[in-house]
C-alpha positions in Angstrom: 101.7 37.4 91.3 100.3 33.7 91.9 101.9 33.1 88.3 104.6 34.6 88.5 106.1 33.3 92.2 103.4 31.4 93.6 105.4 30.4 96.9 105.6 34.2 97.4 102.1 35.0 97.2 101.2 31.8 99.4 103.4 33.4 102.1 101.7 36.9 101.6 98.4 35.7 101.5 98.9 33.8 105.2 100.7 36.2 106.5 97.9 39.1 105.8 95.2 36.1 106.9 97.8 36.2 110.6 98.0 39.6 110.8 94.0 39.6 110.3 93.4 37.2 112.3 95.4 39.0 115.5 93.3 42.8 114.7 89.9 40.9 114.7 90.0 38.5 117.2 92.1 40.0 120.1 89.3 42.0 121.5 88.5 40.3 124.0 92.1 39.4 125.1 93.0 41.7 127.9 96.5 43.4 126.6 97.5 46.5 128.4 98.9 49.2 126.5 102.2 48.4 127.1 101.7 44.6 126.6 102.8 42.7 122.4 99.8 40.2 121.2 102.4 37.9 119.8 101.7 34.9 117.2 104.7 32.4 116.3 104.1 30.9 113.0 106.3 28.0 111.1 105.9 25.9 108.4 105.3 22.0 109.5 105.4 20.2 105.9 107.8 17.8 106.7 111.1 17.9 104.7 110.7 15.1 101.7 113.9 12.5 103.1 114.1 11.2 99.5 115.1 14.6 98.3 118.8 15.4 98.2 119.8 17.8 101.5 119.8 21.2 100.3 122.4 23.2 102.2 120.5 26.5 101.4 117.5 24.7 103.1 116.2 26.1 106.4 113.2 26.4 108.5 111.8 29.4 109.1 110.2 30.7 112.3 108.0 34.1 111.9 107.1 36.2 114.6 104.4 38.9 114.7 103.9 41.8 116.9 101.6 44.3 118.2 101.4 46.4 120.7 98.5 46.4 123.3 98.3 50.6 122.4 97.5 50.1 118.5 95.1 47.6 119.2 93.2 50.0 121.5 94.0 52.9 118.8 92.2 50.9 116.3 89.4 49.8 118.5 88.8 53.6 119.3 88.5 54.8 115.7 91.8 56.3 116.4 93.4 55.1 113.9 92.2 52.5 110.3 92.9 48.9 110.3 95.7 49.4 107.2 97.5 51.4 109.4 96.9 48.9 112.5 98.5 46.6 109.9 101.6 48.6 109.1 102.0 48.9 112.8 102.9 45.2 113.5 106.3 43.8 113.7 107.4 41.1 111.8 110.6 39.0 112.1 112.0 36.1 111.1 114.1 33.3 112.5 
């Protein structure tokens, strides 16, 4: 994949690092089960002012969500971290 669209697996490749990164170190958060661990993440690498404007050119917010309940599900043995994963939301702006 890296050959063939390398911008695509970069994305893929933070966003499982995010995702990661919200299952592993949330435990000692306090979200009730009702409660979303939410992480904003958007790229910052400023827009090159030399480069022509591209009208298809935007910047992209992404949101992810969990819910306080699949955390705890996954804590418990409940239920496996790929489907923990599968579990959170993801939108875009």
């Amino acid at each position: 994949m890296w050959v063939q669209d390398p911008n695509r697996a970069y994305t893929e490749a933070v966003q499982r690092a995010i995702i990661d990164a919200m299952i592993d170190y949330s435990a000692p958060m306090i979200i009730g089960a009702d409660d979303w661990l939410t992480v904003a993440a958007r790229d910052n690498e400023p827009r090159d002012t030399l480069a022509p404007q591209d009208s298809m050119e935007e910047t992209v917010t992404l949101l992810y969500q969990v819910k306080g309940v699949d955390l705890a599900a996954y804590r418990s043995g409940t239920i496996d971290r790929e489907e923990t994963r599968r579990r959170v939301v993801v939108r875009e702006f």
